[in-house]
C-alpha positions as CSV (number, residue, x, y, z in Angstrom):
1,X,-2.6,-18.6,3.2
2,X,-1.0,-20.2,6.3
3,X,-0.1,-17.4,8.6
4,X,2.1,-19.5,10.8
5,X,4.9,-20.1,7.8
6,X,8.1,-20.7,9.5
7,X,10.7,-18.0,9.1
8,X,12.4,-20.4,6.7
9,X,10.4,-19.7,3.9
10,X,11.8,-16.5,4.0
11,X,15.2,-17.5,3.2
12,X,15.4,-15.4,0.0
13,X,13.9,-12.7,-2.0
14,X,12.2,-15.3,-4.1
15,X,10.2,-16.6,-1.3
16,X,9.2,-13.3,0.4
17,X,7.5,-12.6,-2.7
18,X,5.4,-15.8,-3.3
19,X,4.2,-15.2,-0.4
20,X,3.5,-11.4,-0.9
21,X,1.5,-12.5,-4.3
22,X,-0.6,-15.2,-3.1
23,X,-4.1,-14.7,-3.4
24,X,-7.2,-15.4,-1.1
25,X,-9.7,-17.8,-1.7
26,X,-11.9,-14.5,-1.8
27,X,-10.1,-12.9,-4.3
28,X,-10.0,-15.8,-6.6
29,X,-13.7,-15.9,-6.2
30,X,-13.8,-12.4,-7.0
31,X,-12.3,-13.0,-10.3
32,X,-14.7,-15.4,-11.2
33,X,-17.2,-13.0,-10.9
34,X,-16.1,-10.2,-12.6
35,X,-15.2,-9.7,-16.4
36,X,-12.4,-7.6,-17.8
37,X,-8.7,-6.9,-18.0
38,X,-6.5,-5.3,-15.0
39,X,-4.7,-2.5,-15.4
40,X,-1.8,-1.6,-12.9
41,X,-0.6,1.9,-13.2
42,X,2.2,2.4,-10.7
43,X,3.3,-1.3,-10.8
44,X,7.1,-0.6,-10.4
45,X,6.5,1.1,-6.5
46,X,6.3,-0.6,-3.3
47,X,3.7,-2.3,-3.6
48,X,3.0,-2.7,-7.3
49,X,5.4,-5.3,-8.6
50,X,3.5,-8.2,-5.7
51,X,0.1,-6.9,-6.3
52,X,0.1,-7.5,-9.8
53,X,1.7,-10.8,-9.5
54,X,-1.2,-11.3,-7.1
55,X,-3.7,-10.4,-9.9
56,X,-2.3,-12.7,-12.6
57,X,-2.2,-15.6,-9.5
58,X,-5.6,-15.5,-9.0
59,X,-7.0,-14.9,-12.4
60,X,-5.1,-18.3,-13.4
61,X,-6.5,-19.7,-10.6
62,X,-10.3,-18.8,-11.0
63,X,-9.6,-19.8,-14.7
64,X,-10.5,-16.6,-16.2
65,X,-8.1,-15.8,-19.4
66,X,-7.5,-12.3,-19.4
67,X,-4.8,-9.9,-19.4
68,X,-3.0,-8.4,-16.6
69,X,-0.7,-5.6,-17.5
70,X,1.6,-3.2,-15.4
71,X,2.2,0.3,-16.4
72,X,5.3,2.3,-14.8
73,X,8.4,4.0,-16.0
74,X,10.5,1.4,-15.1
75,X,13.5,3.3,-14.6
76,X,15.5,-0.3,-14.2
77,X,14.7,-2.4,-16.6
78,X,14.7,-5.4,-14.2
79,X,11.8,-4.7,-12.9
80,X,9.9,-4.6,-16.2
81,X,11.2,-8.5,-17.2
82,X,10.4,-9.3,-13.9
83,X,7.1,-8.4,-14.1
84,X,7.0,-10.2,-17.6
85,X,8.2,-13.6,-16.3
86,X,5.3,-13.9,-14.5
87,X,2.6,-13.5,-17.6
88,X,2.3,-9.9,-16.8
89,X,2.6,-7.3,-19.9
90,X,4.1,-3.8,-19.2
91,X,3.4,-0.8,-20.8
92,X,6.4,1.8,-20.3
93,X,5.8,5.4,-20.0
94,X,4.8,8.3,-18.4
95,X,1.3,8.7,-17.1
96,X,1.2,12.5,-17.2
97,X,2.0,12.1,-21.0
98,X,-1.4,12.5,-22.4
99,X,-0.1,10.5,-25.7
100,X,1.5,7.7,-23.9
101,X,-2.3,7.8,-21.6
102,X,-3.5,7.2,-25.0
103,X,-1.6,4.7,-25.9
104,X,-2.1,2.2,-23.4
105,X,-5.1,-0.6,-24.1
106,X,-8.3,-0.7,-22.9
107,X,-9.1,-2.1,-19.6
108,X,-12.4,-2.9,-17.1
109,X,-10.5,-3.2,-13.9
110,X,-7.9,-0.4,-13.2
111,X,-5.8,0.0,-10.3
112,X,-4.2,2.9,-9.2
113,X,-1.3,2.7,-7.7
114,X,0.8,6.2,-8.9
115,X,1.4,8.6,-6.6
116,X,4.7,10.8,-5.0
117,X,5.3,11.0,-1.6
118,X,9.2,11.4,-0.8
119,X,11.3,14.1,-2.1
120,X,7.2,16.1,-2.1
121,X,8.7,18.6,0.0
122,X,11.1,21.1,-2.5
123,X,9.3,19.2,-5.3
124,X,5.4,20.3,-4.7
125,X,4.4,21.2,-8.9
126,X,5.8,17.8,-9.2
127,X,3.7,16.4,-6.4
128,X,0.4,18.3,-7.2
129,X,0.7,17.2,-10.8
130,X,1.3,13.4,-9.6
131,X,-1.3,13.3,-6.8
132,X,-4.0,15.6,-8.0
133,X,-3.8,16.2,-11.7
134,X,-3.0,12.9,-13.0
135,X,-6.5,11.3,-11.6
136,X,-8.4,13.6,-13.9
137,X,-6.5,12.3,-16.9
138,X,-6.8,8.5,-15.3
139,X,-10.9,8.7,-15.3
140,X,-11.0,10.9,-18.4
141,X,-8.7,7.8,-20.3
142,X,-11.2,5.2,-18.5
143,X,-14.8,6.8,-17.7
144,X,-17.0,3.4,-17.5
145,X,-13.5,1.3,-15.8
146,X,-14.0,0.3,-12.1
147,X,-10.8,1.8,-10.4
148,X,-9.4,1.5,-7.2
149,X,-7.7,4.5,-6.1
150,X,-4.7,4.2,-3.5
151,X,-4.4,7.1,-0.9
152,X,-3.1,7.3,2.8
153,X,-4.2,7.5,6.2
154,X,-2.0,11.0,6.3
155,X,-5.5,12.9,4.9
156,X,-6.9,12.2,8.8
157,X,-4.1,14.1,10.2
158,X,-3.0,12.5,13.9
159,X,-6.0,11.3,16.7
160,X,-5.8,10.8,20.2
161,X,-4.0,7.3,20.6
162,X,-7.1,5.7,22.2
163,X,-9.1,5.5,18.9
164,X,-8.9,5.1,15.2
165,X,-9.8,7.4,12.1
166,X,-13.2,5.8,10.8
167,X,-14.2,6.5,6.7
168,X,-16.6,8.6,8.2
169,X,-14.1,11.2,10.2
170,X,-13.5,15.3,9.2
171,X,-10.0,15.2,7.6
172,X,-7.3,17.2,8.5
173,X,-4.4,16.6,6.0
174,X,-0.8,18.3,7.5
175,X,1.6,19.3,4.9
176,X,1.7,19.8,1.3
177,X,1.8,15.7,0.4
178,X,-1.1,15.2,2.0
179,X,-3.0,17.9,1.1
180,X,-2.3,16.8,-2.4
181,X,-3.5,13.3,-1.8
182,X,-7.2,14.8,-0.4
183,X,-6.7,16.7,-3.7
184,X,-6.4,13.4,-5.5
185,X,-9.3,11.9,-3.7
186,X,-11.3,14.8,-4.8
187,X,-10.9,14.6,-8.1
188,X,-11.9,10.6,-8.1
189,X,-14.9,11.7,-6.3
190,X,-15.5,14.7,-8.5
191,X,-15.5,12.3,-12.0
192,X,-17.1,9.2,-10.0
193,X,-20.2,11.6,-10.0
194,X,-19.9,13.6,-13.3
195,X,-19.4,10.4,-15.2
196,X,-21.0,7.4,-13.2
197,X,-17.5,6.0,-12.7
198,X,-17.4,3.1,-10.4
199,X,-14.3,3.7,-8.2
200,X,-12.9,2.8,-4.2
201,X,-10.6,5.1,-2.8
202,X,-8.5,3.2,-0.3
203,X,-6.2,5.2,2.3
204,X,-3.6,2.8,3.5
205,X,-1.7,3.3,6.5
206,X,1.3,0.9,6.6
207,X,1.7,-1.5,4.0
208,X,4.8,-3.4,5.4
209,X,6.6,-6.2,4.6
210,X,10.4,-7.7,5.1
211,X,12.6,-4.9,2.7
212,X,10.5,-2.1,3.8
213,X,8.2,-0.9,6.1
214,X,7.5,0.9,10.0
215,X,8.5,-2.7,11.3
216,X,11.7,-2.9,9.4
217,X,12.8,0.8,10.0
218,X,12.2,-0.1,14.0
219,X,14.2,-3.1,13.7
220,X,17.0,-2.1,12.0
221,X,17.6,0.7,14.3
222,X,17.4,-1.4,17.1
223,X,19.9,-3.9,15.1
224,X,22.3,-0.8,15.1
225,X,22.3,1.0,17.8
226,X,20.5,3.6,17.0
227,X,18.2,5.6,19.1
228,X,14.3,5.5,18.5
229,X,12.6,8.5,19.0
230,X,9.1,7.3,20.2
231,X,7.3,10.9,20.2
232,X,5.2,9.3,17.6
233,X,4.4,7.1,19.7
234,X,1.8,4.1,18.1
235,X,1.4,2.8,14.6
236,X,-0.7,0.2,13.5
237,X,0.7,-2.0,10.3
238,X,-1.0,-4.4,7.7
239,X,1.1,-7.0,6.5
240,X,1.7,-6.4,2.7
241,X,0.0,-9.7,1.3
242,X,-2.9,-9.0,3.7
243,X,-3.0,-5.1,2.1
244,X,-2.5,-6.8,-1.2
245,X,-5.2,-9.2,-1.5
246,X,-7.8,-6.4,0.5
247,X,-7.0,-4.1,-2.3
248,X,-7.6,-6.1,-5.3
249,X,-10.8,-7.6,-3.7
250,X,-12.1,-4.4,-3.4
251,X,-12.6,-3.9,-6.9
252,X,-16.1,-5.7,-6.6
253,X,-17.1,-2.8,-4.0
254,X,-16.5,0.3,-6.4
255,X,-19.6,2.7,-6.9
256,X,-20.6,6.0,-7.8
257,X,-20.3,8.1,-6.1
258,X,-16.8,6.5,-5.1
259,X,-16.8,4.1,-1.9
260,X,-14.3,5.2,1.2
261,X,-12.0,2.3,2.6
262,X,-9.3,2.3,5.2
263,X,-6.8,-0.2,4.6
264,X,-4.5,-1.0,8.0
265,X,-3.9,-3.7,10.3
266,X,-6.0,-4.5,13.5
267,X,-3.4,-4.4,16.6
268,X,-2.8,-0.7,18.0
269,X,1.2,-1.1,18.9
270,X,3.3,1.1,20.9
271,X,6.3,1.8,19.1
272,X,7.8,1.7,22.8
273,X,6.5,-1.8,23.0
274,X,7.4,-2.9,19.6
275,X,10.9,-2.1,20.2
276,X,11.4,-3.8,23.5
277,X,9.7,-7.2,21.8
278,X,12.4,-6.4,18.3
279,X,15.0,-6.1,20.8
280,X,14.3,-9.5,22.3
281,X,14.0,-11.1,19.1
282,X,17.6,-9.3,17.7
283,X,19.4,-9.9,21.4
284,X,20.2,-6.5,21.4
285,X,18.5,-3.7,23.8
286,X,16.6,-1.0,22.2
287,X,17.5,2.4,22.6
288,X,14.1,4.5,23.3
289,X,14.4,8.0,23.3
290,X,11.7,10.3,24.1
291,X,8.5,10.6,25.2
292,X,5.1,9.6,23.7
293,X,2.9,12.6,22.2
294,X,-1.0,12.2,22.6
295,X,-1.9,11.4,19.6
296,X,-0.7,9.5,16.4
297,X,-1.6,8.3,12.7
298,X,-4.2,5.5,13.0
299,X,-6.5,4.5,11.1
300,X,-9.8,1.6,11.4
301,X,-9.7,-0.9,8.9
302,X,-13.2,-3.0,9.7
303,X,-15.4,-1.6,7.1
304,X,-13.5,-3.3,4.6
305,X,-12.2,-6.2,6.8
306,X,-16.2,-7.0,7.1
307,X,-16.6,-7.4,2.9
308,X,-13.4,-8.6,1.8
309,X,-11.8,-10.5,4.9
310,X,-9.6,-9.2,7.7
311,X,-6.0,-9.4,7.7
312,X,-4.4,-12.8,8.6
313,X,-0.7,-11.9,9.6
314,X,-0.7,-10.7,13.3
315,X,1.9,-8.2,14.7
316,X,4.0,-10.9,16.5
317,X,4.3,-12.8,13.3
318,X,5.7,-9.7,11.2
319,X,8.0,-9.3,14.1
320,X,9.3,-12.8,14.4
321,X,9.9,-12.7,10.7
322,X,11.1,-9.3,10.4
323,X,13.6,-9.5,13.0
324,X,14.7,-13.2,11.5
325,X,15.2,-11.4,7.8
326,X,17.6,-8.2,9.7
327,X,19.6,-10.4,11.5
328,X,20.5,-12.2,8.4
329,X,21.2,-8.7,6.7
330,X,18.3,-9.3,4.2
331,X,18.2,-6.9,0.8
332,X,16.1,-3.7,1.7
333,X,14.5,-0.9,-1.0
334,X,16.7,1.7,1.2
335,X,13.2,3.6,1.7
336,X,13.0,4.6,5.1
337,X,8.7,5.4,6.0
338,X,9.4,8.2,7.9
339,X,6.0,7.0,9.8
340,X,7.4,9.5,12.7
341,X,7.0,12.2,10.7
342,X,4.3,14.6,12.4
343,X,4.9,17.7,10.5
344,X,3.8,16.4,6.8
345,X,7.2,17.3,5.3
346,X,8.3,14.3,3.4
């Protein structure tokens, strides 16, 4: 991937998400290597609907006939026939249905990409049974599958700004969605063990890319107007096809007992920082409220920069092309990150 694309390639939806699907030379190696259908199970989220296009990309490309299939609820339709036009199957349902968990076909190479996270708090059964029970069924349903296991940088809890959580830290989850989520990592550890499961559990802290994202929320309150509270006060960001293409080439690095991973961008920012440099790019001054606390969410991502690649897409890139995409009003999910968060109530 070129990581100096001009902004223009970003002139539509279209476009944003080739470039969130393309694969790595690494990845396409990967898929060479290994044998066996990809499941997706949370392919209509954030993240999903790019990263299986991703997969299909570069199992065509490593010339490895196999399926690729996305498994969501796919509340709109769209979504699903998106998914489809790109030679991915989809399997609609609901994972905590044990007879629609039967149902869905056998597969070596599972991703896991289900999870709650906003509207957790007022909704915790929900958010338990998402987070911490559904796993159990997931490596019940696939016992010898290699699985990668999305979780968050939130199970860390905030550090001082001047370093980084490391795989190897205590964790100190805040609030009943993060607790949930070390629940959810428990469990993949717990039937990694009991049944020789190969899995990776990777804790992500922030995907972003042009619709949503810590970068986008920033800029379009700049854009606006509207006042940035910088109390938390630093953030570190991956670029979504970076976070993407890490993720998928992870599934060669599964074991038993389950391998730790952060997933996260290399640059340290200071939201302070990264507002002043959106408001230059926008023309518009940024309105900074508050002061910096001590500490923040941020994670290390090296370990699995050093076996899969690091990210290509620096900071000043994602701004360039974020602030390009807000000035031109560009489509958004309408899902603020509420990175600032520092109380775990989401």
């Amino acid at each position: 991937m070129n990581t100096q694309v001009p902004v223009s390639e970003f002139a539509d939806i279209s476009a944003l998400e080739t470039n969130l699907s393309e694969p790595t030379s690494h990845l396409v190696d990967m898929f060479r290597r290994l044998q066996g259908d990809v499941l997706i199970m949370g392919a209509a989220g954030k993240m999903g609907p790019t990263l299986a296009r991703m997969a299909r990309r570069a199992c065509d490309l490593a010339g490895t006939p196999r399926r690729v299939i996305g498994v969501a609820r796919f509340t709109n339709p769209a979504s699903a026939r998106a998914l489809q036009e790109h030679g991915i199957e989809t399997a609609q349902g609901n994972l905590l249905d044990p007879d629609f968990l039967d149902s869905l076909p056998d597969a070596t190479l599972i991703v896991y990409a289900a999870g709650m996270k906003f509207g957790s708090t007022g909704n915790e059964p929900l958010t338990w049974a998402t987070n911490t029970h559904l796993p159990s069924l997931i490596c019940r349903r696939y016992p010898k599958s290699r699985i990668i296991a999305f979780s968050t940088g939130n199970v860390y809890g905030v550090v001082p700004s001047s370093r980084q959580s490391l795989e190897t830290d205590a964790l100190n989850p805040v609030g009943e969605y993060a607790m949930s989520c070390l629940g959810r990592e428990r469990i993949f550890q717990y039937f990694s063990q009991a049944h020789s499961t190969p899995i990776a559990i990777l804790r992500l802290n922030y995907s972003t890319e042009l619709r949503y994202g810590v970068i986008v929320d920033l800029a379009r309150k700049v854009w606006s107007g509207e006042a940035v509270d910088v109390t938390m006060g630093y953030a570190n960001v991956i670029w979504q096809t970076d976070a993407n293409a890490i993720a998928l080439s992870l599934l060669e690095h599964t074991s038993s007992p389950a391998a730790i991973f952060n997933i996260a961008g290399a640059e340290v920012f200071r939201v302070r920082d990264v507002c002043r440099r959106l408001g230059e790019l926008l023309d518009r001054p940024a309105n900074i409220v508050g002061s910096e606390a001590p500490d923040a969410l941020l994670s290390q991502g090296q370990k699995a920069a050093q076996l899969v690649g690091a990210p290509r897409v620096d900071l000043e890139q994602i701004m360039k092309w974020t602030a390009d995409w807000v000035r031109r009003d560009g489509a958004t999910l309408g899902l603020p990150t509420h990175f600032e968060v520092r109380n775990g109530r989401f």
